[in-house]
N, C-alpha and C positions, 0 to 999 in steps of 0.2 A: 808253875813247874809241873812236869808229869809226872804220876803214879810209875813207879820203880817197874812197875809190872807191864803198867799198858800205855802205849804212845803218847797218846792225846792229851792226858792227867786229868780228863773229867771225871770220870769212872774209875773203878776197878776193874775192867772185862770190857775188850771188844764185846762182848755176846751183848752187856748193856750199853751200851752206846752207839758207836759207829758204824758198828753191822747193821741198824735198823736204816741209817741214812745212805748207805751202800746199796742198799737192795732197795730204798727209795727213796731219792734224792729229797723227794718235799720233805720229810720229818726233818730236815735239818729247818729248823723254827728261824734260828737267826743269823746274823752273818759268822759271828763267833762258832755256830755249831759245824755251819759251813767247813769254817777256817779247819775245825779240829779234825775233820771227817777226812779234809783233805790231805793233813798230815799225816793223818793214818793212813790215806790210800797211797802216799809215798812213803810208808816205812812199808809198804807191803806189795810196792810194785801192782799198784791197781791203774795199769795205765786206763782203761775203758775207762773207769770214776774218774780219774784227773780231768779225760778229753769231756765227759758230759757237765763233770761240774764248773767248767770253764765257760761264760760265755763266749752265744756263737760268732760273736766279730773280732774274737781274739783269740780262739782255739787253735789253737798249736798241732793241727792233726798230721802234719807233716814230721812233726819231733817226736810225734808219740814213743816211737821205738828209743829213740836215743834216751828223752827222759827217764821212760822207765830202766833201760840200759844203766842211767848213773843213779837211779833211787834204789837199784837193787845192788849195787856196787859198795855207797857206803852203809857205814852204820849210825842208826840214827838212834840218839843219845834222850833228844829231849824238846820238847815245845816252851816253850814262854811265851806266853800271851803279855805285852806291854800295855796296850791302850786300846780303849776301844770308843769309838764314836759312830753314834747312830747305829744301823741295823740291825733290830728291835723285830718283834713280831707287829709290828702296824707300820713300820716305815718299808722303803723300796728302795734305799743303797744305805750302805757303812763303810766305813772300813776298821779293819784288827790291824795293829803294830804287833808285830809279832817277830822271836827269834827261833830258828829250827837249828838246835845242835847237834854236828854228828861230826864222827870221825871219815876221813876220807885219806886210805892210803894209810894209815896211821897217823895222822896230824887231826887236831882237832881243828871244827872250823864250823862256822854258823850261818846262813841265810837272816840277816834284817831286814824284814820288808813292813811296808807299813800299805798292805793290802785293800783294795778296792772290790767290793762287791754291790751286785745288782741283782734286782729281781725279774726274773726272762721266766716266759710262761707260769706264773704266779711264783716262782720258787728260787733262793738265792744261789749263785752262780760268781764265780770270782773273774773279776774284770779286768781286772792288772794292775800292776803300783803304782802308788799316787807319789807324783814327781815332785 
C-alpha cells in the first residue's frame, strides 16, 4: 500500500526515492523499483520518464501526449504491489503484479497488471503485460 503522503509507498518523500530514479534511470536497482518510479511518473505527468522507461520495441512514443493527457486528468489514490517474481539485482527480466488506484471522473477505478520487465542498456525498463 502507499504512504498517505507519497505515491509509490516506499518511502516518505519523493526527495528519497523516485527523484533519484527520475533523474537517473539506472538507480532503479530492480524491477520493483522500476515499477514504483514509474507510478510515480504517472501520478506526476512525467511523460519523458514513462517514454524512457519503457522498452524500445514497445515505446508508445506516438501516445506520449494522450498518456500523459489522461495521468494528469485523474487522481491517483494508490499502488499495490501484489507479486513479484524475479528482477532482483543479478537477474535481467521480472515482472510486479501490481494494482494502480485512482479515481477517474469521480468513480473509483484501478489498473491490474501483472507487468513485464527487462534489462536494455544494463538498466530495467518495462516491456509490457504478460498475457
Amino acid at each position: 500500500m502507499s504512504n498517505k503522503n507519497y505515491p509509490c509507498g516506499k518511502s516518505d518523500s519523493y526527495l528519497n526515492c523516485c527523484k533519484e530514479k527520475h533523474l537517473n534511470i539506472t538507480t532503479a536497482l530492480t524491477a520493483e523499483d522500476l515499477m514504483r518510479s514509474r507510478y510515480t511518473a504517472f501520478t506526476k505527468g512525467m511523460g519523458d520518464y514513462l517514454m524512457n522507461s519503457h522498452h524500445s520495441s514497445t515505446r508508445p512514443l506516438k501516445r506520449k501526449l494522450e498518456i500523459v493527457s489522461w495521468a494528469n486528468a485523474v487522481k491517483w489514490a494508490q499502488l499495490e504491489i501484489i507479486t513479484k517474481a524475479e528482477g532482483g539485482l543479478n537477474d535481467q527480466k521480472g515482472t510486479v503484479e501490481f494494482k494502480a488506484h485512482f479515481k477517474e471522473k469521480g468513480k473509483k477505478a484501478f489498473i491490474h497488471e501483472n507487468s513485464k520487465f527487462i534489462r536494455e542498456n544494463g538498466h530495467w525498463v518495462y516491456l509490457g503485460f504478460k498475457d
